[in-house]
N, C-alpha and C positions, 0 to 999 in steps of 0.2 A: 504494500500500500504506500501511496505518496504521503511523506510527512508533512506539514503543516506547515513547519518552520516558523512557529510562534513563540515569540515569548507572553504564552500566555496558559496556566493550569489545567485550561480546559482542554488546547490545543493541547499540552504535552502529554497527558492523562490521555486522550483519544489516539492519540501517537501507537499509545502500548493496546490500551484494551480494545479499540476498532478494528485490528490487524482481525482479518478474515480468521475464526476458530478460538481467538483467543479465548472469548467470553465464552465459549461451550465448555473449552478445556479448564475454566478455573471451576466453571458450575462442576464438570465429572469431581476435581479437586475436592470442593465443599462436599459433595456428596458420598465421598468417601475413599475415591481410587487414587490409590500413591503409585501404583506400576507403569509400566508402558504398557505392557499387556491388557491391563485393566483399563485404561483410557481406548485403546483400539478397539476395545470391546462397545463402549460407552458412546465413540462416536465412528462406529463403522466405514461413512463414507470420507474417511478424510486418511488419505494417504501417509504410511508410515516416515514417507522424508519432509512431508511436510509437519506432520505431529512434531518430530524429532526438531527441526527446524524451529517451529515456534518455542518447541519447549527451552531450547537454548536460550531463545529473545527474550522471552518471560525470566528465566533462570540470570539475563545479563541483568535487566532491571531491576533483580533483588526482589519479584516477587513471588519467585519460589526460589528454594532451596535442596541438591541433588546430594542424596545420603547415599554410602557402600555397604552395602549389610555385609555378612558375614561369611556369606556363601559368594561373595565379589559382584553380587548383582546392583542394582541401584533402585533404590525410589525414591518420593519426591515431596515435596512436605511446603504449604508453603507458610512464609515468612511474615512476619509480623505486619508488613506491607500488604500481604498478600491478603491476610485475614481482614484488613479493614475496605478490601473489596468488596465483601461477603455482603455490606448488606444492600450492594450499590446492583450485583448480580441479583441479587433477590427483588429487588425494584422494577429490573427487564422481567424480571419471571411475573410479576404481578402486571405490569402493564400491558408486556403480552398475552395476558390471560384475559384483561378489560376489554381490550381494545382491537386483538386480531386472533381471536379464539373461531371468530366466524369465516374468518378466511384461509382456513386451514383448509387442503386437497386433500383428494383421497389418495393422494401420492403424499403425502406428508407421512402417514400414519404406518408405523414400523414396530409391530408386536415383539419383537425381538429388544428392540429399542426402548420399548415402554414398559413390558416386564424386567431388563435390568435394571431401569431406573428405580422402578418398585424395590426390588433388595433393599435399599436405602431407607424406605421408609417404614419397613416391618420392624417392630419392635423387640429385641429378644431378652429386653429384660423382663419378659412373662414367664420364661421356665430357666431351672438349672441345668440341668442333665437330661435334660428330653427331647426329643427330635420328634419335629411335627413334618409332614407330606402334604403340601396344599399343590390340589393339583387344578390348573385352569385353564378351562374352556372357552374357546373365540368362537361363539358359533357363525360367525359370517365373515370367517377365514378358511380357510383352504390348505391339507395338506400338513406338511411344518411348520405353518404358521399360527394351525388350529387349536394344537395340544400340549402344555407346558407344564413343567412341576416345578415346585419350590421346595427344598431340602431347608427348613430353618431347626437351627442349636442352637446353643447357645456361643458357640465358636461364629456364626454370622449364619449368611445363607445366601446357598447354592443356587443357581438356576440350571435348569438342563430341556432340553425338548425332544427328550426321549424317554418313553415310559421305565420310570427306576426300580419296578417291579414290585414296591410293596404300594399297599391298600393307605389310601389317602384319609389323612383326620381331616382337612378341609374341601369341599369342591367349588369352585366358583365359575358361572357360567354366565354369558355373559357376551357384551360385541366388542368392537373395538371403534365405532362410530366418533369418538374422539375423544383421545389419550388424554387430556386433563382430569375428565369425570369416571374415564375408568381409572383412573391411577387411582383416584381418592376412594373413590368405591369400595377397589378393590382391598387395597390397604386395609381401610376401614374394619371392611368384615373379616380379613383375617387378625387386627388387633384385635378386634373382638372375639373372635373365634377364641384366639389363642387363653384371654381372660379364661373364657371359660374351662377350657383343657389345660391348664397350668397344671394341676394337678397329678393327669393322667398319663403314665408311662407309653412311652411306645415303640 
């Protein structure tokens, strides 16, 4: 992207965060993925040289930060800069929900995309030791895009879209006519769900 060349906050602020993916890549960020692997996943269509590419730009500006685990791989954390983005991203997520919720395609809408984002918002401080199988249904998808389960521990939770062979504590069924209201939905009832099943081993 052409830089601005201003001396001026707003300019220099847009400098960083307008850059084509930025703003996706800090949302994946916020929402919980420190990997490369894990962002790949989060934003499918964006190629790995160019991920790797921004994540440098973000990384020069100080607001993220790249860690060496132990096993010599790397993830990504970000930086005290980075966190007081957090609630400037939450702002786009809200205004885009007011104002261009209606003008979403039926090429927008990516079940793959919209159940990992789900991970994030399932709660797993409802059990200790117990693993719940929520298994969900797109009925007005097709194929691999119709059938998905949810592996949640207490360690986090799994997505897969291929049947994991045991008998599901949750079902949710359900369309995908737009990701906003199924993301909440669906959350919803499995926070709920889970309230109830805290208890039960499985």
């Amino acid at each position: 992207m052409e830089k601005y060349n201003r001396y001026c906050p707003v300019a220099k602020a847009a400098d960083i965060l307008c850059e084509k993916w930025v703003i996706l890549i800090l949302r994946e960020f916020m929402m919980g993925s420190t990997r490369f692997a894990q962002l790949r996943r989060g934003l499918p269509k964006i190629s790995p040289s160019v991920l790797s590419r921004r994540l440098k730009e973000i990384e020069m500006q100080g607001v993220i930060t790249r860690i060496k685990r132990s096993d010599n791989s790397f993830e990504y954390r970000l930086t005290e800069a980075g966190e007081e983005i957090r609630p400037i991203v939450l702002s786009f997520g809200a205004w885009g929900y007011k104002w261009v919720k209606n003008k979403i395609n039926k090429e927008d809408l990516d079940a793959g995309h919209l159940l990992w984002d789900m991970r994030h918002c399932i709660n797993i401080e409802y059990f200790e030791n117990q693993r719940v199988v929520v298994h969900i249904e797109l009925s007005d998808q097709r194929n691999i895009d119709r059938y998905w389960w949810m592996l949640i521990d207490s360690n986090g939770v799994d997505l897969c879209f291929e049947d994991i062979g045991q008998d599901p504590d949750i079902i949710v069924v359900t369309t995908l006519s737009f990701e906003g209201c199924l993301a909440r939905a669906c959350t919803f009832r499995c926070n709920h769900a889970l309230k109830k099943i805290k208890n039960i081993r499985v």
